[in-house]
C-alpha positions as CSV (number, residue, x, y, z in Angstrom):
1,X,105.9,94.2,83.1
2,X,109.4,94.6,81.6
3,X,111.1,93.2,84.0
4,X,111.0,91.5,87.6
5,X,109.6,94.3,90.3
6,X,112.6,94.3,93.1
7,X,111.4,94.9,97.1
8,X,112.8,98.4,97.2
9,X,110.4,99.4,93.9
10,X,107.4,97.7,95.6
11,X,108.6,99.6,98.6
12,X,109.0,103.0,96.7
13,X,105.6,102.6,94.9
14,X,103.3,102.1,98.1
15,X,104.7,104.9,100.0
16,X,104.3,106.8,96.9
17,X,100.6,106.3,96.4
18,X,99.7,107.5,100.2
19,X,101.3,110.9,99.5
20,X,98.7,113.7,98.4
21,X,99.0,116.8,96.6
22,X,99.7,120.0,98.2
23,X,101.4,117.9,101.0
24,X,104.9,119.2,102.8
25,X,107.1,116.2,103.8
26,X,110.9,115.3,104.6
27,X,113.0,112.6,105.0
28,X,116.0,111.8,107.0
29,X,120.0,111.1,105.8
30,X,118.9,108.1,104.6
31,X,116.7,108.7,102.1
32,X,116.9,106.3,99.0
33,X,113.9,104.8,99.1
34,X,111.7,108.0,100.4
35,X,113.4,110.4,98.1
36,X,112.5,107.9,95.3
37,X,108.3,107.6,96.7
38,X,108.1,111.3,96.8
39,X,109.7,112.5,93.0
40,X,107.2,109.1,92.1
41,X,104.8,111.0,93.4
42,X,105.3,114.0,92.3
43,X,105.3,112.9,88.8
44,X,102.4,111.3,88.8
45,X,99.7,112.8,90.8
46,X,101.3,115.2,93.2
47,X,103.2,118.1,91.1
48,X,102.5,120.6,94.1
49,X,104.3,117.8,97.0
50,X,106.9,119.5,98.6
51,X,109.9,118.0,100.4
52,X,112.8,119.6,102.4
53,X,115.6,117.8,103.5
54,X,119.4,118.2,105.3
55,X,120.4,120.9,102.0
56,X,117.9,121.3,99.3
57,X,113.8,121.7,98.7
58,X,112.5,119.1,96.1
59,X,115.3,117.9,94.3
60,X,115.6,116.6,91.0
61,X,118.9,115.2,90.3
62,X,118.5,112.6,87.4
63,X,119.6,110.1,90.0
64,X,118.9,109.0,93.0
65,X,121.6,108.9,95.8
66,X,121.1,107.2,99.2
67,X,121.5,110.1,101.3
68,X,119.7,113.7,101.6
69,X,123.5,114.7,102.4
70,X,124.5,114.0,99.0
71,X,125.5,117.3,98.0
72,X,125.9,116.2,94.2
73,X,121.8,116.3,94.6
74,X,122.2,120.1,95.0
75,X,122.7,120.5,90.9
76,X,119.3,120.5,90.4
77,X,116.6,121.0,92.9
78,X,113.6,124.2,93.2
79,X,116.3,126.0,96.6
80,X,118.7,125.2,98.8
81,X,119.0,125.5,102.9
82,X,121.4,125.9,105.8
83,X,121.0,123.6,108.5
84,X,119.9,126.3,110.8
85,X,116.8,126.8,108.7
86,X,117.0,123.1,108.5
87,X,116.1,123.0,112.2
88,X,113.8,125.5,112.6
89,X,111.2,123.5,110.3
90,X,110.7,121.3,113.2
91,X,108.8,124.2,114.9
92,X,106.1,124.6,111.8
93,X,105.5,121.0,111.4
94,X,104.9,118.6,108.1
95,X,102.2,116.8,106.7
96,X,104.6,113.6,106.6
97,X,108.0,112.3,107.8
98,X,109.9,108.7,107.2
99,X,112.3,107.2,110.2
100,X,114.0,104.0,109.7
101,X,116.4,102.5,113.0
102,X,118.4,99.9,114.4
103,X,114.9,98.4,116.2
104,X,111.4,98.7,115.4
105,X,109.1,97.9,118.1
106,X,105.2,96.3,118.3
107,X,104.1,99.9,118.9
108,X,105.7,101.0,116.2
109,X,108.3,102.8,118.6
110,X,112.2,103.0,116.8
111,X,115.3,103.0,118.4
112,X,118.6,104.6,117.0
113,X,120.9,104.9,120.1
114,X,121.9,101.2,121.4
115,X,121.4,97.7,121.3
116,X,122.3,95.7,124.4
117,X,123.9,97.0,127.1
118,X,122.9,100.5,128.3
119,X,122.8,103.6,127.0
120,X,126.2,104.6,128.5
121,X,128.2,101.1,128.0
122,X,126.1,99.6,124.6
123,X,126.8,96.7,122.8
124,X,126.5,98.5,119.9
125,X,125.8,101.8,119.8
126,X,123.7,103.6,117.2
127,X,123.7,107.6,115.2
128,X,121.3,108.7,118.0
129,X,118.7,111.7,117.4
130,X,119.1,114.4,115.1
131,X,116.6,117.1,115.4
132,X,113.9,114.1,115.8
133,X,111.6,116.2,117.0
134,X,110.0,116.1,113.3
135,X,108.4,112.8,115.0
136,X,106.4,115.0,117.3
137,X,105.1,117.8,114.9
138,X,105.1,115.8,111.6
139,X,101.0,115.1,111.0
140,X,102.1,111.7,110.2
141,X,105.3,109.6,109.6
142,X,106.3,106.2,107.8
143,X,108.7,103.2,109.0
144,X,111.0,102.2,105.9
145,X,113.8,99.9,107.1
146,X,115.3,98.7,104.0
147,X,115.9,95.1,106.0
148,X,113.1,93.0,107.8
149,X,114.5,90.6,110.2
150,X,113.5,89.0,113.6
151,X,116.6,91.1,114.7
152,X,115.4,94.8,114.4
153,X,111.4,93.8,114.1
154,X,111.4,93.3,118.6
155,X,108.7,93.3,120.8
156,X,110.4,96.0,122.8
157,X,113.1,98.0,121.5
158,X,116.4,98.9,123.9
159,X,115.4,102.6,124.0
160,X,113.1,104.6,122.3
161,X,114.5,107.1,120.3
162,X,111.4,107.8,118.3
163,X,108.3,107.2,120.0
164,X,105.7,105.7,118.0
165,X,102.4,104.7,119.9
166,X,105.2,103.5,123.6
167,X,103.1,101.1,124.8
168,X,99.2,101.9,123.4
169,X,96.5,104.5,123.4
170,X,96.6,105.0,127.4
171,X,100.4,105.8,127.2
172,X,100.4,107.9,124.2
173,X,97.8,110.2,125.5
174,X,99.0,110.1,128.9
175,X,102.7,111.6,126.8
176,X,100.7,114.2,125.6
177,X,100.8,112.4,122.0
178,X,98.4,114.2,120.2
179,X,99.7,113.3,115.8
180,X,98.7,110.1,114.0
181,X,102.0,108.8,114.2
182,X,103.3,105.9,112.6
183,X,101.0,105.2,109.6
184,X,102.3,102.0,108.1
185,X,105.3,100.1,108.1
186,X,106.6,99.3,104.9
187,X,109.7,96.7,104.6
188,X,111.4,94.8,101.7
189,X,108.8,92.1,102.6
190,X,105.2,93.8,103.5
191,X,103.3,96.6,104.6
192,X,101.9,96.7,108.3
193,X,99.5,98.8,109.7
194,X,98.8,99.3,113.7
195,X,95.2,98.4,115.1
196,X,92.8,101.5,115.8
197,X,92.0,100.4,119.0
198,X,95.6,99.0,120.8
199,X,97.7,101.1,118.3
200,X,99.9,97.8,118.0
201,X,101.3,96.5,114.5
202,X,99.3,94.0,112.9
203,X,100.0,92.5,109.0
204,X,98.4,94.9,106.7
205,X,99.6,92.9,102.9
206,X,102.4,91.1,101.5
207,X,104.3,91.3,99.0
208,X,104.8,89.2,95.6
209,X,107.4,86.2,96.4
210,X,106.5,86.2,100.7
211,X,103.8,84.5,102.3
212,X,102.2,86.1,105.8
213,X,104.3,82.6,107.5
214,X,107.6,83.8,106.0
215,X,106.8,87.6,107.2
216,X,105.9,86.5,110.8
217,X,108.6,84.3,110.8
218,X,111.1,87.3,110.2
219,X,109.3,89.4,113.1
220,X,110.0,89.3,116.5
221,X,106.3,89.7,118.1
222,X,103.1,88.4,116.9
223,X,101.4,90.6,113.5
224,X,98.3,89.2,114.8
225,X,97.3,87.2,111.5
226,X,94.1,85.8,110.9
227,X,92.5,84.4,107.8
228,X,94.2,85.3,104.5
229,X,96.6,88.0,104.1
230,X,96.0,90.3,100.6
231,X,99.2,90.7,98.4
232,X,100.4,94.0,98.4
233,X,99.0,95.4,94.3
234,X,102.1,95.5,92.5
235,X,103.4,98.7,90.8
236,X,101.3,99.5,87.3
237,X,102.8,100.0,84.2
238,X,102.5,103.4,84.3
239,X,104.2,103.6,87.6
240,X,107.0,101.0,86.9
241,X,107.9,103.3,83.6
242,X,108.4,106.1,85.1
243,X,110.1,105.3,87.6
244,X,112.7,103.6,85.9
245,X,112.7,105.9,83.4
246,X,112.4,109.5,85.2
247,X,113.5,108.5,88.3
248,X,116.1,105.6,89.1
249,X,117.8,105.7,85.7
250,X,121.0,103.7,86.8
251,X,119.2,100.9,88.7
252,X,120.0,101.7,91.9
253,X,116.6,100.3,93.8
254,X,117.5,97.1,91.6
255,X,121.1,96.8,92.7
């Protein structure tokens, strides 16, 4: 490789292989490193992926920006959208949605409203919902936090703005639950998974530079580890060209 793989690229490229052809998707205001997994795909062996965001349907700006509110993004992408129409794709469901908070639970459950405090008198108090019901008819969805850190990796998050699998199988189905939900979790440090039969988050791989000890070390709930965790493969070649190439032509995943 031409150069050293940063988290945010290893990030990009494993989200990116999980995405099929054919597949409709979206992704939030904060969409660098989504935006960046779904043109990766898209180029490589999804042509017919389709995403819709906040303005625009599969955009291709040159660049990539941090948020789907970037209106500069709007030069050149396949149509553009109002926000009512925006909303109403929430009734029609997607294959695939990525969330990202201020607290990511054992269950895979995210919060965006507070932390500490209450709701009404927070310590800090977070963006909240917007049209989040995307977690409830999206087939599936991915956690992407950009930062991994015993501080918004909890056992229990302050207040569930996103339920993932609440509290396992038994509560999920008893909340009428009925999508996969959170698939994996994929950080600047690893990927995780969630056990088939609890639902909770378990250490799926790692990546190059962290151990499993440094990951668990940085979460605030047991991963469940046992024996030797697999390095997360690194991007290929092929993968790590185009995307630097096509995709993030002013190094902004390497900044």
């Amino acid at each position: 490789m031409s150069a050293a793989i940063s988290p945010l690229e290893q990030m990009v490229v494993v989200l990116a292989r999980d995405l099929a052809d054919g597949e409709l998707g979206a992704a939030g205001a904060a969409a660098l490193v989504p935006m960046a997994a779904i043109a990766l795909a898209r180029e490589l062996h999804a042509p017919n992926l389709t995403v819709g965001g906040e303005m625009f349907f599969n955009p291709e700006p040159g660049r990539l920006y941090p948020s789907m509110l970037d209106d500069r993004a709007l030069g050149r992408c396949e149509a553009a959208e109002t926000f009512i129409e925006l909303f109403g794709h929430s009734h029609h469901g997607l294959d695939f949605f990525f969330h990202s908070g201020l607290q990511h639970d054992a269950f895979g459950n995210i919060n965006l409203h507070h932390v500490g405090g209450t709701l009404h008198a927070p310590r800090m108090r977070g963006p909240g919902a917007a049209n989040l019901s995307y977690c409830h008819t999206s087939t599936r969805f991915y956690i992407c936090p950009t930062v991994h850190t015993a501080r918004n990796f909890v056992e229990k998050a302050d207040f569930i703005t996103i339920p993932g699998h609440l509290s396992g199988p038994e509560a999920k189905r008893a909340a009428g639950l009925t999508k996969e939900g959170p698939r994996f979790v994929v950080t600047p440090r690893a990927v995780m998974d969630f056990d088939p039969e609890t639902l909770r988050m378990r250490l799926k791989s790692v990546h190059a530079g962290n151990t499993a000890k440094e990951v668990q070390r940085h979460t605030g709930f047991d991963l469940g580890i046992s024996g030797d965790v697999p390095q997360t493969p690194p991007p290929t070649e092929e993968e790590l060209t185009v995307l630097r190439a096509r995709i993030d032509k002013t190094g902004t995943l390497r900044a």
